[in-house]
N, C-alpha and C positions, 0 to 999 in steps of 0.2 A: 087622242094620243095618251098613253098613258103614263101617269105620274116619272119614273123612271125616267122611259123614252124623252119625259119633257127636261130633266135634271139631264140626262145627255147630252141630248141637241144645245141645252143651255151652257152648259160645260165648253164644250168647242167652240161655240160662237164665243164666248166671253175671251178663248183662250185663242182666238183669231184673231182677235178684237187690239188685246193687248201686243197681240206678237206682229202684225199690222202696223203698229204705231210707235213700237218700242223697237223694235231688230232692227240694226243698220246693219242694210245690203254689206255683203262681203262685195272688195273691190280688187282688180289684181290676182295675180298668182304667186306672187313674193310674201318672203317675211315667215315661211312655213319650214319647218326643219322635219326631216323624216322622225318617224317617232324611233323611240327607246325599246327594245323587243322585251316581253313582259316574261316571257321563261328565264329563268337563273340561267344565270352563263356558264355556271360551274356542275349542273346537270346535264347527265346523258343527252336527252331531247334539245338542252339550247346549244349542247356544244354542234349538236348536230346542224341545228339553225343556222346558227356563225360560219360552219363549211356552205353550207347548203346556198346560203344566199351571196356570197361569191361563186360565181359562176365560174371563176378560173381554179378552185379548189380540183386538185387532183383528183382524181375518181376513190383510188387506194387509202385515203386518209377516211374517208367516210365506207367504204365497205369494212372497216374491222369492225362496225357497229353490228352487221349481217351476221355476225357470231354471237351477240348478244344473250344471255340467258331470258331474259328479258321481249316477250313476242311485238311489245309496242314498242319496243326499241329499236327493235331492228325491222321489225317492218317499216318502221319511221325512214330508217335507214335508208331505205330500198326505194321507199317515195323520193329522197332527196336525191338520188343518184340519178332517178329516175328525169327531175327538175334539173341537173345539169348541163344535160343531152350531148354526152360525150360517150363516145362510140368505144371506148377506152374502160365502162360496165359494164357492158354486155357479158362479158365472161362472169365476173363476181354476179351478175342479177339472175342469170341462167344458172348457176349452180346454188346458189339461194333456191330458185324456183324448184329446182330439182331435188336437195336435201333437207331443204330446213323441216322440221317436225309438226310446226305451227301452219295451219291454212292460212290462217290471215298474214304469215310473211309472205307466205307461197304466192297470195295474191295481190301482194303487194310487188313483188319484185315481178310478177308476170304483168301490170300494169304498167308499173315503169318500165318495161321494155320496151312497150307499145307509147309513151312518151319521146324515149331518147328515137326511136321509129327505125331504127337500123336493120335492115333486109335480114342481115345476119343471122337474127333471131325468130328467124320467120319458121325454121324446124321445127327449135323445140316449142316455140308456139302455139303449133298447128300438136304435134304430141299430147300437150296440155288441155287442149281448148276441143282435141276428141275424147281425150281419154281422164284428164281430171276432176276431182270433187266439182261439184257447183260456183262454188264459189272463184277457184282458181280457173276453171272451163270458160266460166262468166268473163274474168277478167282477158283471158287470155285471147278469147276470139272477140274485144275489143281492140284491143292490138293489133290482132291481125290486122284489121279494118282500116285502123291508123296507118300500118304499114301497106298496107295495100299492095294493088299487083296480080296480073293473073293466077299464079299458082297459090294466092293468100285466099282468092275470091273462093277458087276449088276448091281450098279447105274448109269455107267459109260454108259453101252450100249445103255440105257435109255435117255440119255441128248444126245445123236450120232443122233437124232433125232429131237432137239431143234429146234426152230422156226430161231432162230438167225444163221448166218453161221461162226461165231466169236466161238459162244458157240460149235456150230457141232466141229469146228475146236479145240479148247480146252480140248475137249470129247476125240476124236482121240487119243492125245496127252497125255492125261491122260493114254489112255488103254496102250499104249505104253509103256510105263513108269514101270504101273502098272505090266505089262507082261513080262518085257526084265528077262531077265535067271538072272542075277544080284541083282533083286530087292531084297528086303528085305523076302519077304514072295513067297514062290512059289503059282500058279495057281494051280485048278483044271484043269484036261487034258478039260474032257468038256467044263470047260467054259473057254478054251483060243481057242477052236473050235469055240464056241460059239458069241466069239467074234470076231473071222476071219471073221465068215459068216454076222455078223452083220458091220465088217467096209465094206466089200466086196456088201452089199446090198446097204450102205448109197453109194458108189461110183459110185454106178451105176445110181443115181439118182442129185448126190450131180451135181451142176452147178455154184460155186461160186471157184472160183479161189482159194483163200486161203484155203477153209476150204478143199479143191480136194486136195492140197499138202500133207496138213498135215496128211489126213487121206494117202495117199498112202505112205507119212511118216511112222508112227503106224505101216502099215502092213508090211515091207518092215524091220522093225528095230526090232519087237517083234513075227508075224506069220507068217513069211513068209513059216512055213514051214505046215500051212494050210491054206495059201490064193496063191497057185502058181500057179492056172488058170485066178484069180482075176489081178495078177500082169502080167501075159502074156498079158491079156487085156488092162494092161494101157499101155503098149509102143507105139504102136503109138497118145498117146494124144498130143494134143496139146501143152500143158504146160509143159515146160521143165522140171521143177521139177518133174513133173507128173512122166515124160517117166524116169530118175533120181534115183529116188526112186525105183524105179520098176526093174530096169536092177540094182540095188542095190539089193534088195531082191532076185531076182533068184538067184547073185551073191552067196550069202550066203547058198545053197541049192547044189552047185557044183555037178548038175548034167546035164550031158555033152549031154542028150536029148534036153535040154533047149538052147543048143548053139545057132540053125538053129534061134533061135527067135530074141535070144541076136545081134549076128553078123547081123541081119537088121537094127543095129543102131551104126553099126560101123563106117557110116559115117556122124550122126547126127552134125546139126548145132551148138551144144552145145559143146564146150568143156568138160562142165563139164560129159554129159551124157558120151562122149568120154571113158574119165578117168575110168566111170565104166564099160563101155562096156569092155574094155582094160583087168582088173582088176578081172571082170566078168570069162571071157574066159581065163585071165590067168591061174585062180583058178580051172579052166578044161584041161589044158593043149593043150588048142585051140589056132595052131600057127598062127592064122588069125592075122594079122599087123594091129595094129591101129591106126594113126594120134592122137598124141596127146598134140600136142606143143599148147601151150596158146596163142590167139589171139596177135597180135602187141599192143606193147603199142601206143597210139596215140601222134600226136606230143604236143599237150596240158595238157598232163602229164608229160613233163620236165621242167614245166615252174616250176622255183623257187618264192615260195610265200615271200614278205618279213620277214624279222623277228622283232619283238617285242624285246624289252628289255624287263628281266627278273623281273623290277621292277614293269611291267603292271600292273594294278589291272587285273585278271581273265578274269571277266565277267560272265553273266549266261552259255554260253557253249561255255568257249576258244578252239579254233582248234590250232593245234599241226602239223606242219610240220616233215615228214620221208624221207630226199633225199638218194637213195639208188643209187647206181651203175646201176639199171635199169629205174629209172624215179621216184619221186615223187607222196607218198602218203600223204592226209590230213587227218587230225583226225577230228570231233568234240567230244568233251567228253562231259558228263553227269552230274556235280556233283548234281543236283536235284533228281540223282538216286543214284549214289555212291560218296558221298560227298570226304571221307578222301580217296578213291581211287584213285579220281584225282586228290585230292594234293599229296598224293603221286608221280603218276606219273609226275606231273609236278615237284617236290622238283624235282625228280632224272634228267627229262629235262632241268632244268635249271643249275644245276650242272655239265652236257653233260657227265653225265654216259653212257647216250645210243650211245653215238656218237664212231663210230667205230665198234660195236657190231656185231657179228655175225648169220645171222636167221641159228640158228644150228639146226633147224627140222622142216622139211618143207613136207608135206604131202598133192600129188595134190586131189583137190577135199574135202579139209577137213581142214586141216590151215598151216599157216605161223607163226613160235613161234621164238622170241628172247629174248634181254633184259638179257642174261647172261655175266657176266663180263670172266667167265672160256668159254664160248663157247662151254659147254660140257652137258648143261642140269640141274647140278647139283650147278650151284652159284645164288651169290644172295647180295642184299646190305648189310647185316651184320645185318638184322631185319627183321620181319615179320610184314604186318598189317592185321587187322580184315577185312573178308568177310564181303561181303555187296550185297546180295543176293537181290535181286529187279526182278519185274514184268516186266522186258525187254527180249524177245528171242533170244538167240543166231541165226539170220539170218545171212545170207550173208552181212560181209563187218565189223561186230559189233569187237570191241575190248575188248579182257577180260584180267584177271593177271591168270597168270599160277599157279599152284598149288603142291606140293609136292604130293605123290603117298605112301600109306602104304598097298603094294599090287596090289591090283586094285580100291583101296577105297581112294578119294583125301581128304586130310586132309585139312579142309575147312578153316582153319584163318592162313594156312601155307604162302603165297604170299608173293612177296616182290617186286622185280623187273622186272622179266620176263613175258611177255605179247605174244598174239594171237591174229591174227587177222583172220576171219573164210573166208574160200572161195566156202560155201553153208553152210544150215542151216547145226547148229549142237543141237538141240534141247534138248537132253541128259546133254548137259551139263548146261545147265537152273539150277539144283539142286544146286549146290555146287560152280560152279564160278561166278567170278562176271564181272558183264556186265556194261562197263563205257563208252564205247564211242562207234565211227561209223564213218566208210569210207567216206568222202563225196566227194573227188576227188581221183581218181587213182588206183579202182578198177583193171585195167587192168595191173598195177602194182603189184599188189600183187598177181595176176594169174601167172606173168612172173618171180616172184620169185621160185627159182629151186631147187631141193632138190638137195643134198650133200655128196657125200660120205666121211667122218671125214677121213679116209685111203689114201683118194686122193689127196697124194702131189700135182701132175700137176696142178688140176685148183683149183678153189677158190672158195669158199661159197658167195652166195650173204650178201652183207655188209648193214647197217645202217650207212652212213656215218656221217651224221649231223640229231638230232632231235631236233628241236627248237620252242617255240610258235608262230606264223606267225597272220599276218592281218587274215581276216575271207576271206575267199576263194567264201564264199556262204555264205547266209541269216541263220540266227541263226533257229532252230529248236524250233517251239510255242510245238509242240506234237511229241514227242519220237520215242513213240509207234505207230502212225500213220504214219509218216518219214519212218520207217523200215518198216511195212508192205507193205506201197505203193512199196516202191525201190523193193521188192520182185519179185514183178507180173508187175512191167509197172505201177501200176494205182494203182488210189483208187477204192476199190470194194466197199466199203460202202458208 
């Protein structure tokens, strides 16, 4: 091992050592006050916040922002109208979409449409999402998707085709969506045929990384149960998500012809394809053994990042240290996307609620969940904050706030302190949670994080020992959405 490596490994262990013997467990869910919102109240962005997180705020008080000289203003705007989901925007978000000069309001206000999800706006929509720039097209045939619906799907098939591989890939995503057994409105049987053959033709063509995932995405999460020669073809692709998605979708069809195909990828270089191959075959009662331990954490993941004092000012995107019992995760958070989300989580980091904590559900291949003070799923800081639903994708590595359950429908402004961090896309959940932040060291941390039987005296659940604000690990993120995309695929495809 080399000197370094050994000053690492020795570093966390000391810093386990002490955090083991010194943290008292957080107990209860009382005694916690929502936090103080860190934007000026007396600026444009906090005035908007102060409407925005009352939910009974009229629509009309916050669209005069949509006029804004100002493009972050009012497309701020356009998000918060979007966060109210009062059917009483649509007019104001529709002629934003339609006049403002700025793309980025354009695609802001086309996104919260597809938020507030009102059929209504299913026209100009579908207008948008054939006929606009990239960016607004992108947003807009997300919407669609949200809103769903036979005549959203039609449009939907149509934009699967787009010039741009951003929009192809939003199209996908959309159908998805639109199609899962869950949605609001059910499909016609034809046109969810219809739409198998149409993601199944774009596949076959499609050559752009991104937009090849998400469609094997789509097909894998909504038809697989008419694209399962489609999906036997993407296993051996190259792209791991590709092969991913695909031994996912057969999974779902458990039928035990399709083993022969599944079990050729039982010894894929991916873990994660691993986990479904595994998962896949189980669901067949195929006793084929899979390898499916998580890569080693590297020795450069137990290094301890300094910490900050709690008096810091933020920053545009403070990173968030997690020293677990397996190695050090870093955050960077988002608040230009979810502002009071990550004061919140940092109110409750700074108070070192999290420290101690237990990941009480841990699920490979799909996320790592803690941040309850009961370790049981069901606690919480003694307060809820408002969703803040933003144009960021649940990819691999993104951190979001967990969500109360009324059935299988998540109650969207339910959140307090329990969080997720994802260990492949989870695209599905784009609707209703919100998306603050993003792994930027220690990935392979959070793979090595193990699931837990509550039952099981003998061993121990992986721990959250210490979470604390830290130095910046890495260079601050100029763009979000491009940051997550590239980390996806290796690269940037555009």
């Amino acid at each position: 091992m080399h000197c370094k490596a050994m000053l690492a490994s020795a570093a966390l262990a000391a810093a386990v050592s002490v955090m083991a013997t010194k943290a008292a467990p957080v107990v209860g869910a009382t005694g916690q006050a929502p936090p103080t919102p860190s934007a000026r109240t007396d600026s444009p962005l906090g005035k908007i916040g102060i409407l925005e997180r009352n939910r009974k705020t009229p629509p009309a008080r916050l669209a005069v922002y949509l006029n804004a000289s100002d493009p972050e203003i009012a497309a701020r705007a356009a998000i918060a109208l979007g966060r109210l989901r009062n059917a009483a925007a649509v007019p104001g978000l529709e002629r934003a979409m339609r006049t403002a000069h700025d793309a980025q309001v354009k695609a802001a206000a086309a996104f919260a449409l597809g938020v507030i999800a009102d059929p209504a706006s299913s026209a100009a929509l579908t207008d948008f999402a054939l006929h606009g720039s990239p960016p607004v097209a992108a947003a807009a045939a997300d919407s669609l998707g949200r809103i769903g619906g036979n005549q959203n799907v039609t449009a939907l098939i149509a934009v699967l085709y787009a010039h741009d591989p951003l929009v192809r890939g939003k199209a996908a995503v959309g159908l998805a969506e639109a199609a899962f057994p869950n949605a609001s409105s059910r499909l016609d049987v034809p046109l969810q045929q219809a739409a198998a053959r149409a993601l199944g033709s774009a596949l076959n063509v499609e050559r752009d990384e991104e937009a090849k995932w998400r469609m094997a995405w789509a097909l894998s999460r909504s038809y697989a149960a008419y694209g399962s020669s489609m999906l036997r073809t993407l296993l051996p692709d190259r792209e791991e998500l590709v092969r991913l998605f695909a031994v996912r979708g057969l999974g779902k069809l458990k039928d035990r012809s399709l083993s022969t195909s599944v079990r050729l990828l039982a010894r894929d270089p991916s873990w994660r394809v691993r986990v479904e191959v595994r998962n896949a075959l189980a669901g067949v009662r195929d006793p084929t053994v899979v390898d499916v331990t998580a890569p080693p954490v590297p020795k450069s993941d137990m290094a301890v990042p300094k910490e900050l004092p709690t008096s810091a000012p933020f920053g545009d995107h403070p990173q968030v240290a997690i020293v677990t019992n397996k190695g050090v995760i870093v955050l960077e958070l988002f608040p230009d996307q979810a502002p009071y989300n990550v004061d919140n989580f940092l109110h409750l980091v700074d108070r070192k609620f999290y420290d101690n904590l237990q990941f009480f559900r841990v699920i490979a291949d799909f996320v790592i969940q803690g941040g309850d003070p009961t370790n049981k799923g069901d606690g919480g800081p003694g307060y809820t904050v408002p969703a803040e639903q933003n144009p960021l994708e649940q990819l691999t590595g993104v951190i979001a706030l967990g969500l109360d359950y009324d059935g299988k429908k998540p109650l969207v402004d339910s959140g307090g302190s329990q969080y997720y961090i994802t260990q492949s896309p989870q695209l599905h959940l784009d609707e209703a949670f919100t998306t603050f932040g993003r792994v930027v060291k220690g990935m392979a941390v959070v793979d090595a994080i193990a699931p837990h039987d509550q039952g099981d005296v003998k061993t121990k659940s992986d721990v959250a020992l210490h979470v604390y604000r830290c130095v910046p690990v890495t260079p601050q993120s100029a763009d979000a959405e491009r940051i997550l995309r590239t980390a996806e695929i290796g690269y940037d495809a555009r």
